[in-house]
N, C-alpha and C positions, 0 to 999 in steps of 0.2 A: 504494500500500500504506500502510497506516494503525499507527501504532504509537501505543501509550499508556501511561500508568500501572498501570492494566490489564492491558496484553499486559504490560508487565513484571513485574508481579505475577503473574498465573496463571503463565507462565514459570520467574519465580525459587521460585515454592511447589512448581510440578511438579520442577523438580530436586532440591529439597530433601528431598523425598521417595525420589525416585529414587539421589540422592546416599546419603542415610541408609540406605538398604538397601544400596547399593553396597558402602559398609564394612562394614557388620554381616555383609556375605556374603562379602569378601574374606580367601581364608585363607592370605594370609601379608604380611610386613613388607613387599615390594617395591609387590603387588599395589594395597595400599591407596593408596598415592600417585598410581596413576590412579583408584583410585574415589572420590577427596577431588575431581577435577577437576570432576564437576557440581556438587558441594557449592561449589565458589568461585564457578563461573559462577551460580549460585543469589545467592550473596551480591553478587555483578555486578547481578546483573539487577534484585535490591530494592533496591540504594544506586541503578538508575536510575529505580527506581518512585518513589522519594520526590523525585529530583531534578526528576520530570516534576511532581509536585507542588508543589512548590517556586517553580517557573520561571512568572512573571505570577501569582502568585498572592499578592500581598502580603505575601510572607515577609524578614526583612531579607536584604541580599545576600550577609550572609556565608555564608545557610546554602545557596543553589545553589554557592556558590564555592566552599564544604568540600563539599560533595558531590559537585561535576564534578572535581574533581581527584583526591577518594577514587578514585572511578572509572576517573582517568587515570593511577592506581598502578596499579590491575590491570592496565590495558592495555599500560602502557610495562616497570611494572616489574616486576608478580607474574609473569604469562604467558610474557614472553621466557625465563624462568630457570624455572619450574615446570614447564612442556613438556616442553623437551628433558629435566629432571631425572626428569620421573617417567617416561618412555619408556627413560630410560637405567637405571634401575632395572631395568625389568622386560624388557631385552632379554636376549634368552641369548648369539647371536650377537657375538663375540668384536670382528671388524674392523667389523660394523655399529654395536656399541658406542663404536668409538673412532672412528666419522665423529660419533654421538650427542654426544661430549663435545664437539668444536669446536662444534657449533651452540649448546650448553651453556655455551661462551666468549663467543661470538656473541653469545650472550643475557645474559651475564655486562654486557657492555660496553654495550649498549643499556639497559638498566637504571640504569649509571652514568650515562648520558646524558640518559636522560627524568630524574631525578634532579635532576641540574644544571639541565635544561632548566625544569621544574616553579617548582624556588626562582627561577631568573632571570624567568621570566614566567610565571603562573600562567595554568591554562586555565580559558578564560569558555565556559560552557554558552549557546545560544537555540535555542529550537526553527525549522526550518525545513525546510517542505515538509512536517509530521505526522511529523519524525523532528527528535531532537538533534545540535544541530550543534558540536561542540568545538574551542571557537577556540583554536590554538596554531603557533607559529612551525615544529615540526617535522611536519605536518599531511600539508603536500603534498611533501615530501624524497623522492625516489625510492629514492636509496639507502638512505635506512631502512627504510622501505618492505620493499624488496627483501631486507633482512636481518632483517627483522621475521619475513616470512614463514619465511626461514630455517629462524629458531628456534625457531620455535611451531611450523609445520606440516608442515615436510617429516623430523622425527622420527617424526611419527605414521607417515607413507608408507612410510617406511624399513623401520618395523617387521618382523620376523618373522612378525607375529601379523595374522592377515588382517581383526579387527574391529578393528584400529588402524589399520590400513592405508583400512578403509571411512572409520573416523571422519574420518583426514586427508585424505581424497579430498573429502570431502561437506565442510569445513572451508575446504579450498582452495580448495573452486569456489564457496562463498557468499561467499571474500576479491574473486575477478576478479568476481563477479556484480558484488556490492556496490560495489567500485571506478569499475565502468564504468555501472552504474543510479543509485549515489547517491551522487557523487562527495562531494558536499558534505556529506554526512552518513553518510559509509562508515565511519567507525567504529563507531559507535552502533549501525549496520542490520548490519555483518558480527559484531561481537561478539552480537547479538540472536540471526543465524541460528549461530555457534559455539556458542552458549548449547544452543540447541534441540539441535544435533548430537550433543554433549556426553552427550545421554542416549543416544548406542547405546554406550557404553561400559560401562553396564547390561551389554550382553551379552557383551562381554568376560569381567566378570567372572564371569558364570553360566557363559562357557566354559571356565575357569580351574579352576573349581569341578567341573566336569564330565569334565575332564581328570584331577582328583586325585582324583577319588572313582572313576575308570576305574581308574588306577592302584594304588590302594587295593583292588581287587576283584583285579588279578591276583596 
């Protein structure tokens, strides 16, 4: 499978789109904090359109270096804590709310960690195998790993709401694809396929809308 500057561009331009309607069609304060989610993964996906640019092309090194690490904030540290926060908003479900917040702590503390981890060694972007490969000491940690998933994806499942619940299915199985297909470059290839996933969210929000406007009629 072939990734590029390209796929990340068409990618991050379709979410932005998708994102931007997202909110404009979200109609209330909770709602919008999952329809901002393609709108980030859009800005995800163009901070890695330029860093594919970047990379062997005669640029100085600071500017892949500021750019694979912009990129290694959303991963370590936007995502863990924006996840579970915006599924915690928009759950109804009282004790599924209060499993949402520990994964919400979860994510709290992995954020503090990439954090620290970041300033002590900064991550070096190369490509390899047609996908980006992000060199850093917490890469292959299991237990992060494992808490990683935590707190990003198993909120979505939890959900009440069954096009949360799709989104976190289809999220979680591009985390184990990606894991065990492209070990070396499983971040870059699973945040690519989240990216894409990211737009059934869209349909959340149409169902949301659809539900208050039902409501509205009785």
């Amino acid at each position: 499978m072939c990734f590029s500057a390209q796929a990340s561009f068409i990618v991050g331009g379709a979410l932005a789109v998708i994102g931007v309607s997202a909110v404009r069609r979200a109609k209330n304060s909770s709602a919008v904090f999952v329809a901002f989610i393609p709108l980030l993964f859009a800005l995800q996906q163009l901070i890695e359109g330029f860093l594919w640019m970047a990379l062997g092309n005669g640029y100085p090194s600071w500017v892949p270096l500021w750019l694979s690490n912009l990129y290694g904030i959303f991963i370590g540290v936007i995502w863990p804590v924006y996840a579970p926060f915006a599924i915690y908003r928009v759950e109804a479900d009282y004790r599924t709310k209060k499993t949402i917040m520990s994964m919400l702590l979860a994510g709290l503390g992995l954020a503090g960690y990439t954090i620290i981890g970041l300033i002590d060694e900064p991550i070096v972007a190369r490509i390899v195998n047609q996908s980006i490969h992000y060199a850093h000491e917490v890469e292959g940690q299991q237990l992060v790993l494992m808490m990683y998933l935590f707190a990003t994806c198993v909120p979505f499942i939890l959900s009440s709401n069954r096009w949360l619940n799709v989104t976190g299915g289809v999220i979680t199985m591009g985390f184990f694809v990606a894991f065990l297909a492209y070990r070396q470059t499983f971040a870059s290839v699973w945040c690519f396929f989240a990216a894409a996933a990211s737009a059934l969210l869209y349909f959340y929000i149409i169902n949301q809308v659809k539900n208050q406007q039902d409501r509205g009629m009785r």
